[in-house]
mmCIF file of the N, C-alpha and C atoms, coordinates in Angstrom:
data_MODEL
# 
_entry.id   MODEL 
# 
loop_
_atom_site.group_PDB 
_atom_site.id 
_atom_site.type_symbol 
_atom_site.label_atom_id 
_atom_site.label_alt_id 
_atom_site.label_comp_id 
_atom_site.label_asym_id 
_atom_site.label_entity_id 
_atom_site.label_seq_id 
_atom_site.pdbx_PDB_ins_code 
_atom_site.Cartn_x 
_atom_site.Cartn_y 
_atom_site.Cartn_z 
_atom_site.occupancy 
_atom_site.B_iso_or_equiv 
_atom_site.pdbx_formal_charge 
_atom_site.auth_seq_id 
_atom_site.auth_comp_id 
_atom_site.auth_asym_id 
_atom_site.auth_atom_id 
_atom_site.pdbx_PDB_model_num 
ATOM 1   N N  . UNK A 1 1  ? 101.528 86.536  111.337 1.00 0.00 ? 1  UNK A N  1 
ATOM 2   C CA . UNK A 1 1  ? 100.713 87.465  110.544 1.00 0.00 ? 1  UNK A CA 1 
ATOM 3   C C  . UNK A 1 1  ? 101.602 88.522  109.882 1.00 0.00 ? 1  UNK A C  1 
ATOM 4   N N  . UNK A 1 2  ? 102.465 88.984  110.771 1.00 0.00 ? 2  UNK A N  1 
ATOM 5   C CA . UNK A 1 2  ? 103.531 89.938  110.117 1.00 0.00 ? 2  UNK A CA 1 
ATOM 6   C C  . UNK A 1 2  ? 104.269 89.265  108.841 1.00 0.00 ? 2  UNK A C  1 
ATOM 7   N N  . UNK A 1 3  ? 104.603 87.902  108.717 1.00 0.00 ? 3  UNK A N  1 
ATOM 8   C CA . UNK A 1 3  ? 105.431 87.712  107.575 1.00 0.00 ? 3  UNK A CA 1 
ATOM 9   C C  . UNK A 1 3  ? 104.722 87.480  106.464 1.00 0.00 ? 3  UNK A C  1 
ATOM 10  N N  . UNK A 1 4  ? 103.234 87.159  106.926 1.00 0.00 ? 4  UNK A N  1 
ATOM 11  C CA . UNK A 1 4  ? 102.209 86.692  105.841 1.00 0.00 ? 4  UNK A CA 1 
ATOM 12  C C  . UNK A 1 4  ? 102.422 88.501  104.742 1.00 0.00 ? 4  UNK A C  1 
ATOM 13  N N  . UNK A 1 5  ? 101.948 89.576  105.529 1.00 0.00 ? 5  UNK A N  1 
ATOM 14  C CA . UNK A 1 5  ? 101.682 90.230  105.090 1.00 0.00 ? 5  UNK A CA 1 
ATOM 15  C C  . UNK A 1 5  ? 102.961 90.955  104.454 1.00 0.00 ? 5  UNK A C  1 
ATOM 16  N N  . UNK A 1 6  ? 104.291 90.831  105.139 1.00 0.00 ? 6  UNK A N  1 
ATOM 17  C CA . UNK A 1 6  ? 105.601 90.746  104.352 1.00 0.00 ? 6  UNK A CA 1 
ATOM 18  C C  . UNK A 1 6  ? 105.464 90.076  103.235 1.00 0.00 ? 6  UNK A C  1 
ATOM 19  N N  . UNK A 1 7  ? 105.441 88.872  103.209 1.00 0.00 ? 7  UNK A N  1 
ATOM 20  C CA . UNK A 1 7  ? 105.265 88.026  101.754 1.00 0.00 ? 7  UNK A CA 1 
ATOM 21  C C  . UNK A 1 7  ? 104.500 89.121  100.707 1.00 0.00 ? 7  UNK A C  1 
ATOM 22  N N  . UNK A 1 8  ? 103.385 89.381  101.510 1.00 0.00 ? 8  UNK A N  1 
ATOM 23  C CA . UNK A 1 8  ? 101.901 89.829  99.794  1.00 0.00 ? 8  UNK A CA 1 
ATOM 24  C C  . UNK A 1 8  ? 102.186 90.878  99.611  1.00 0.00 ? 8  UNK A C  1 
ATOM 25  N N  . UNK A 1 9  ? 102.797 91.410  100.586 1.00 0.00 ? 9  UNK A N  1 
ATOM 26  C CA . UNK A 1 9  ? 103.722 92.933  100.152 1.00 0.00 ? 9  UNK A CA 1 
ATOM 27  C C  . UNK A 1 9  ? 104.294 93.224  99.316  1.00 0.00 ? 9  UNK A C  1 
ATOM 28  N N  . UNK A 1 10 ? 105.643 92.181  98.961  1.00 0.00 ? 10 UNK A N  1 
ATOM 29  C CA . UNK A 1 10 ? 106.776 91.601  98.333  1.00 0.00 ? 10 UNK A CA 1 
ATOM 30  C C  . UNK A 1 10 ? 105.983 91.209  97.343  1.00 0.00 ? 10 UNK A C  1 
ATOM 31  N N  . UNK A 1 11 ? 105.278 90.617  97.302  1.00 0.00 ? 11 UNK A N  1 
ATOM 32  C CA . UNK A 1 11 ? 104.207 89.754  96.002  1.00 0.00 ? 11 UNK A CA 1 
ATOM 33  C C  . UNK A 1 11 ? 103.929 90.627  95.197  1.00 0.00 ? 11 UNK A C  1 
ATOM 34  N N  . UNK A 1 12 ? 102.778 91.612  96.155  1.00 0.00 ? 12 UNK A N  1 
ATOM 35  C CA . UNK A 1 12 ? 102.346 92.610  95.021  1.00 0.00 ? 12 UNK A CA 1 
ATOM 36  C C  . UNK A 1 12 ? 103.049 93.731  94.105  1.00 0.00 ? 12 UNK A C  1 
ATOM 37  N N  . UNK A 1 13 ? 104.170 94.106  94.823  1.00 0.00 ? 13 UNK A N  1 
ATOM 38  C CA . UNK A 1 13 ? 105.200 94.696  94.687  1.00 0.00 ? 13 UNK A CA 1 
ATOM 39  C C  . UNK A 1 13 ? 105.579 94.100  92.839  1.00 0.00 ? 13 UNK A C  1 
ATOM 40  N N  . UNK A 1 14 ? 105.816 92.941  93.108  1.00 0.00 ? 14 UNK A N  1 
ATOM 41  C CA . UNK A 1 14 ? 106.576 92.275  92.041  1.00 0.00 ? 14 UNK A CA 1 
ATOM 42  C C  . UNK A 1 14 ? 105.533 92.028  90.430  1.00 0.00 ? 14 UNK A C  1 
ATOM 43  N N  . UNK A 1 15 ? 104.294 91.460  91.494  1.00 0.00 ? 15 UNK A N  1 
ATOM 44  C CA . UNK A 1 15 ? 103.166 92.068  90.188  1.00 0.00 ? 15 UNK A CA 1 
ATOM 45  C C  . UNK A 1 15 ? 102.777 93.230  89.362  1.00 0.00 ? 15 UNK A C  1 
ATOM 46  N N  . UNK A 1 16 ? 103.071 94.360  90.667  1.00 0.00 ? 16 UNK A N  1 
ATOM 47  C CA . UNK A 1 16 ? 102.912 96.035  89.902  1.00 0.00 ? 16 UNK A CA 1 
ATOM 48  C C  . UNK A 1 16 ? 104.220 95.870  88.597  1.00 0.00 ? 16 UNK A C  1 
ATOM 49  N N  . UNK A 1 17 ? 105.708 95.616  89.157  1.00 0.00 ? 17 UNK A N  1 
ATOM 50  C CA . UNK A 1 17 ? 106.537 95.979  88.642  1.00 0.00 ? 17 UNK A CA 1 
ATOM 51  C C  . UNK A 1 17 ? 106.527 95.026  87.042  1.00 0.00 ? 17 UNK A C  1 
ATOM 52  N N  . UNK A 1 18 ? 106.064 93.940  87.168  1.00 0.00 ? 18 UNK A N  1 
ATOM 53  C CA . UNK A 1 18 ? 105.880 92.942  86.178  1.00 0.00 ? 18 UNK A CA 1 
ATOM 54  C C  . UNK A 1 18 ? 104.667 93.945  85.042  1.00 0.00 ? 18 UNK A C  1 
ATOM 55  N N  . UNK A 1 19 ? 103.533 94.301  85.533  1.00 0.00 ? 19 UNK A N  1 
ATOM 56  C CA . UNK A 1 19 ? 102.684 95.145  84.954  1.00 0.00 ? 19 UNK A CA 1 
ATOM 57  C C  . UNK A 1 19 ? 103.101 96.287  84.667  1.00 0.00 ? 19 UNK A C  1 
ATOM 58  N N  . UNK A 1 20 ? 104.010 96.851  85.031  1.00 0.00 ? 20 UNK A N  1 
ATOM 59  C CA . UNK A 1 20 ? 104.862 98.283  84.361  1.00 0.00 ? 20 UNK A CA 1 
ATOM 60  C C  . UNK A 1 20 ? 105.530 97.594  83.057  1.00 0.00 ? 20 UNK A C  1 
ATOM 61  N N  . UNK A 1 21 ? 106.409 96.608  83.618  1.00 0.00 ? 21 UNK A N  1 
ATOM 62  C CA . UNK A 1 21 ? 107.441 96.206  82.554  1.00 0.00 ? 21 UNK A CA 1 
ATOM 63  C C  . UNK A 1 21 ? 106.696 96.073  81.125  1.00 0.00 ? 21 UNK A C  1 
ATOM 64  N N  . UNK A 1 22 ? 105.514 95.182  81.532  1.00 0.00 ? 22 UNK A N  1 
ATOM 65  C CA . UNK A 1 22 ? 104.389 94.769  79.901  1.00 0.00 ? 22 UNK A CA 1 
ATOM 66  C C  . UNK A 1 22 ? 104.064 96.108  79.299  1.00 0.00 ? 22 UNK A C  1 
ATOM 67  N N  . UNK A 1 23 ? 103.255 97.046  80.077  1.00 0.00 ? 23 UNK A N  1 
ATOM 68  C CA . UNK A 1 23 ? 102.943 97.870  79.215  1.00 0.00 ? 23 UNK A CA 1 
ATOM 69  C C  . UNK A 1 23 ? 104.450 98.970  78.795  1.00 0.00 ? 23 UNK A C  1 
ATOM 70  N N  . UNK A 1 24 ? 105.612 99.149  79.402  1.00 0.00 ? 24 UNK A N  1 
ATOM 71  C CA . UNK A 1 24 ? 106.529 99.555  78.903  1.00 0.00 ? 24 UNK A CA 1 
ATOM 72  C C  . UNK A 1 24 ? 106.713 99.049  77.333  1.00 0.00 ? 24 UNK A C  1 
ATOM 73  N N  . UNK A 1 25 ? 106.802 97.585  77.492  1.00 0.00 ? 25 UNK A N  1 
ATOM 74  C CA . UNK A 1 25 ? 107.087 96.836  76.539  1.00 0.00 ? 25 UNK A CA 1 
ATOM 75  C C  . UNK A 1 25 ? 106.187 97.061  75.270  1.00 0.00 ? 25 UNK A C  1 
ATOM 76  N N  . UNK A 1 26 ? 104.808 97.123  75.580  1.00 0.00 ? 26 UNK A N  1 
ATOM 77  C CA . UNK A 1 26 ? 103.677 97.266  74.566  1.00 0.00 ? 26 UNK A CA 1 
ATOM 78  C C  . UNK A 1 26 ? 103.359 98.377  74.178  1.00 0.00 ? 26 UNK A C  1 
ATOM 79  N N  . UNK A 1 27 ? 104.021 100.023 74.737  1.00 0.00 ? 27 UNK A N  1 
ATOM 80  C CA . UNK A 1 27 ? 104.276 100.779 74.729  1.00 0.00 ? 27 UNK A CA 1 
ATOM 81  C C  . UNK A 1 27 ? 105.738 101.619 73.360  1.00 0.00 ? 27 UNK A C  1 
ATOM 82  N N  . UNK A 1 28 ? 106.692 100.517 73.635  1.00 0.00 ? 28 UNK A N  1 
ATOM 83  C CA . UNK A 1 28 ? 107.849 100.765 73.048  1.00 0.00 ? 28 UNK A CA 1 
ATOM 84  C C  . UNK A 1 28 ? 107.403 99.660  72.089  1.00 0.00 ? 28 UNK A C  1 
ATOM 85  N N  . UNK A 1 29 ? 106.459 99.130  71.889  1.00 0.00 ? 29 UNK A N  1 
ATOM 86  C CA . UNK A 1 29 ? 106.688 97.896  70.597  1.00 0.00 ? 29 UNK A CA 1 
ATOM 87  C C  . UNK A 1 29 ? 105.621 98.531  69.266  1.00 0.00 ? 29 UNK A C  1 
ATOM 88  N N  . UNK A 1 30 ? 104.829 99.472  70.076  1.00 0.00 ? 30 UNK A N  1 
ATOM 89  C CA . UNK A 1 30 ? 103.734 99.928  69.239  1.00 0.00 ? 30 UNK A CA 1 
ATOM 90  C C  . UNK A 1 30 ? 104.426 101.174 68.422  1.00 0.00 ? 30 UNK A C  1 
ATOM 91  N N  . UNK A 1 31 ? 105.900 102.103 69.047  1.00 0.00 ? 31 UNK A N  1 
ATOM 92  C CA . UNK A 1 31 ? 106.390 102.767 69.046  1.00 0.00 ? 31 UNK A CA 1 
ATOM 93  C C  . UNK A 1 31 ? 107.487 102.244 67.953  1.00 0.00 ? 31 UNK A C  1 
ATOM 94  N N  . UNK A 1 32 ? 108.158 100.716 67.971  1.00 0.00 ? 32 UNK A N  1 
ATOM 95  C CA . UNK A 1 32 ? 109.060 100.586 66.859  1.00 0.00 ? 32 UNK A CA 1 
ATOM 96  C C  . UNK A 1 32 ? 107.873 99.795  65.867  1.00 0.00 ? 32 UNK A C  1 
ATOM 97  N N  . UNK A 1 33 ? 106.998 99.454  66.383  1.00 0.00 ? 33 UNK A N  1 
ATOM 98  C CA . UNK A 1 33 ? 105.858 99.067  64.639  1.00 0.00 ? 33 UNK A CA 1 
ATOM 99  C C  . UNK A 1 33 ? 106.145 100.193 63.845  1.00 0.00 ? 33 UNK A C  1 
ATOM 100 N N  . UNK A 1 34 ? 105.633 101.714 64.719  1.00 0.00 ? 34 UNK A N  1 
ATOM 101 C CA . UNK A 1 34 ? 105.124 102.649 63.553  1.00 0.00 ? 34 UNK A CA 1 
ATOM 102 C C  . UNK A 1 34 ? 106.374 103.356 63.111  1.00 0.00 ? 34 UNK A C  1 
ATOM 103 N N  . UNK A 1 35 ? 107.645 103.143 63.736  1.00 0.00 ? 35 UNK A N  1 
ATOM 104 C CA . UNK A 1 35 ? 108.677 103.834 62.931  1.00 0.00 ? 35 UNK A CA 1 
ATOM 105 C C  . UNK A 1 35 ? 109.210 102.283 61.800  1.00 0.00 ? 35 UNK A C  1 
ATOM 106 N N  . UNK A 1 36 ? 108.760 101.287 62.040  1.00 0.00 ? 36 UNK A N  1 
ATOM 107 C CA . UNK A 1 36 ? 108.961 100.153 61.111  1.00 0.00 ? 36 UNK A CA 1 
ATOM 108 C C  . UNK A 1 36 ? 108.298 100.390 59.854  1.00 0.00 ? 36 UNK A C  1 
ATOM 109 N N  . UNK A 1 37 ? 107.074 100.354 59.906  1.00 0.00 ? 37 UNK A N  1 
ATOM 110 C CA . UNK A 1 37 ? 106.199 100.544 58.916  1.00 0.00 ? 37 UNK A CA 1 
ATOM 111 C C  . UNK A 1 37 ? 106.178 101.866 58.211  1.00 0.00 ? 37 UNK A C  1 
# 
């Protein structure tokens, strides 16, 4: 049970950080549109 919950730990961990990275990304992309345009 302990490693299960190690694993989804580690899991979710990696999902938050994956979901930072996108909106970083969609963040800084909306940011070089409007100095593009």
């Amino acid at each position: 049970m302990v490693l299960i919950s190690l694993i989804f730990q580690n899991y979710e961990k990696e999902i938050f950080e994956l979901i930072v990275i996108e909106i970083m990304i969609i963040i800084l992309g909306k940011e070089t549109e409007i100095s593009v345009y």
